[in-house]
C-alpha positions, 0 to 999 in steps of 0.5 A: 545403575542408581535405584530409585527411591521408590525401589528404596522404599518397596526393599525397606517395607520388605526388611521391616517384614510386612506381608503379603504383596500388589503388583509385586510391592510389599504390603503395609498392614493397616489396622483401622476400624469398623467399615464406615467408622470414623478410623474406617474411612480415615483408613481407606483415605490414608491407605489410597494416598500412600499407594499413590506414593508406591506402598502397597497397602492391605486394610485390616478391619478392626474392633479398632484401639485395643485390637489395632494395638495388640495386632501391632505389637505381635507383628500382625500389623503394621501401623494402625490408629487408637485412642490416646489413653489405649496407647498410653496403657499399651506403652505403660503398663502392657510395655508393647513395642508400639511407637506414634506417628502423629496425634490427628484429632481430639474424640469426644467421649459421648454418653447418649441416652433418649432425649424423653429419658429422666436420665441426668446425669451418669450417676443415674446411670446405676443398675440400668444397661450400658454399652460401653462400645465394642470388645476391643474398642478404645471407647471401651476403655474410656467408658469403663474408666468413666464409669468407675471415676463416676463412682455409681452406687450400684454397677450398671449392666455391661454390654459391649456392642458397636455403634450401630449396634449401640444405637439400635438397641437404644432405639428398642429400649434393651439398652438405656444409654452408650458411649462413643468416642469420635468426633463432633458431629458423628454422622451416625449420631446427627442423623437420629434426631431424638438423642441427647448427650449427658455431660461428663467433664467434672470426671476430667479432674479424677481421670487425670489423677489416675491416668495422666493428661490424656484425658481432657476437658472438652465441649460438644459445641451448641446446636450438635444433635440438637442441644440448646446449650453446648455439652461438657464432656471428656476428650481424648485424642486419637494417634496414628500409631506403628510397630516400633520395629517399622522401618525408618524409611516407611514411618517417615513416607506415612507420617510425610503423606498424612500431612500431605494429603491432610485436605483429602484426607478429612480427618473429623471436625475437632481440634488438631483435625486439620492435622497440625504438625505442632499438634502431632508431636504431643504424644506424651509418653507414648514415643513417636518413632524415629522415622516420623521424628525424621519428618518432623525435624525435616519441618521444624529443623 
């Protein structure tokens, strides 16, 4: 009897070791991010569009880039989203066996502080309180590699909250300013009303010196939380990454439904957002996997 592509799928899942099952199907571990965050509900819209296609899927709530790496790389995860520069480390100088799936969308690094502050610019940031987001988040990383390229005189005062977080100790003064990598606009953030964002584009030059190209220049357009002028920041993408030792067949189905379902899914508002394939290929050093350079050459030949 011929086995269907489904069952195919379901015996590969298997082999490549997931845990766990529904309704007797193997599960894909899916590290995401915090629940209403961007990769949060990115996550949640990926993870219904694949169980459309037979992959059972078990959403793993994360502090998001670092930890989505880390659970990859010891197997506790299965494919998982991060910021660029996160996955580049991860490759070149942690060497986990990570591989891409697809670049998706440009995140936009925002340094917010109240719109009344005398603050002007990151320099003056120097021996005031920081959050630089949450321990084991990729704007974690990306915060403290612009804080050293911004070369303050004296170090600011460190905390590690999430965005929530972030934004309310803002509000109570115990913090003066926080970084936060998404897109533009980001809900949490539109919906204040009395932030601004101060601009960090001339550190792009410096950080690619010491990085590579996963930082570019980019701009937070006018109008976006209420500034006059638009605002030139750094940009980082973010990439559906995998464990490299992810069957082919299941990197293949995954990277085939994120283009597929790309209009349900609603990545953010920023370039390559409407999931471009061209776009997702330029993952740099980070090596796409060879199941989803199956998909891309089953598109392109």
């Amino acid at each position: 009897m011929p086995i269907s592509r489904r069952a195919l799928l379901g015996l590969a899942v298997l082999a490549a070791g997931c845990s766990g099952s529904r309704d007797g199907w193997p599960e894909l571990r899916l590290a995401t991010g915090l629940a209403g965050g961007p990769y949060g509900q990115l996550g949640d819209r990926l993870a219904a569009e694949l169980r459309r296609d037979g992959l059972g899927v078990r959403v793993l709530r994360t502090a998001a880039s670092v930890q989505n790496l880390a659970m990859m790389a010891d197997g506790r995860a299965d494919a998982g989203f991060s910021l660029a520069d996160s996955a580049d480390d991860a490759v070149r100088v942690r060497h986990q066996p990570v591989s891409a799936l697809a670049r998706m969308y440009m995140n936009y690094v925002h340094l917010v502080v109240p719109k009344d502050t005398g603050i002007a610019e990151v320099t003056e940031l120097a021996g005031r309180a920081v959050s630089i987001g949450a321990e084991g988040s990729g704007t974690a990383v990306t915060a403290t590699r612009v804080l050293a390229a911004a070369g303050l005189r004296k170090p600011p005062g460190i905390v590690r909250l999430e965005l929530d977080a972030s934004i309310k100790a803002l509000r109570d003064g115990t913090i003066e300013a926080f970084f936060w990598s998404g897109g533009v606009p980001t809900p949490a953030l539109a919906a204040l009303g009395d932030i601004r964002l101060l601009p960090l584009e001339p550190l792009v030059p410096v950080l690619r010196r010491g990085f590579g190209p996963v930082y570019e220049h980019a701009s937070v357009p006018a109008g976006t939380y209420g500034a006059t002028q638009p605002v030139p920041t750094v940009g980082t993408p973010s990439y559906l990454m995998c464990r490299s030792t992810l069957a082919d067949d299941v990197a293949y189905t995954i990277t085939e439904t994120l283009f597929r379902a790309r209009d349900r899914l609603q990545a953010p508002s920023a370039p390559g957002g409407r999931l471009d394939k061209r776009y997702a290929i330029g993952t740099g050093i980070v090596p796409l996997h060879p199941g989803a350079v199956r998909y891309y050459r089953s598109v392109y030949g």
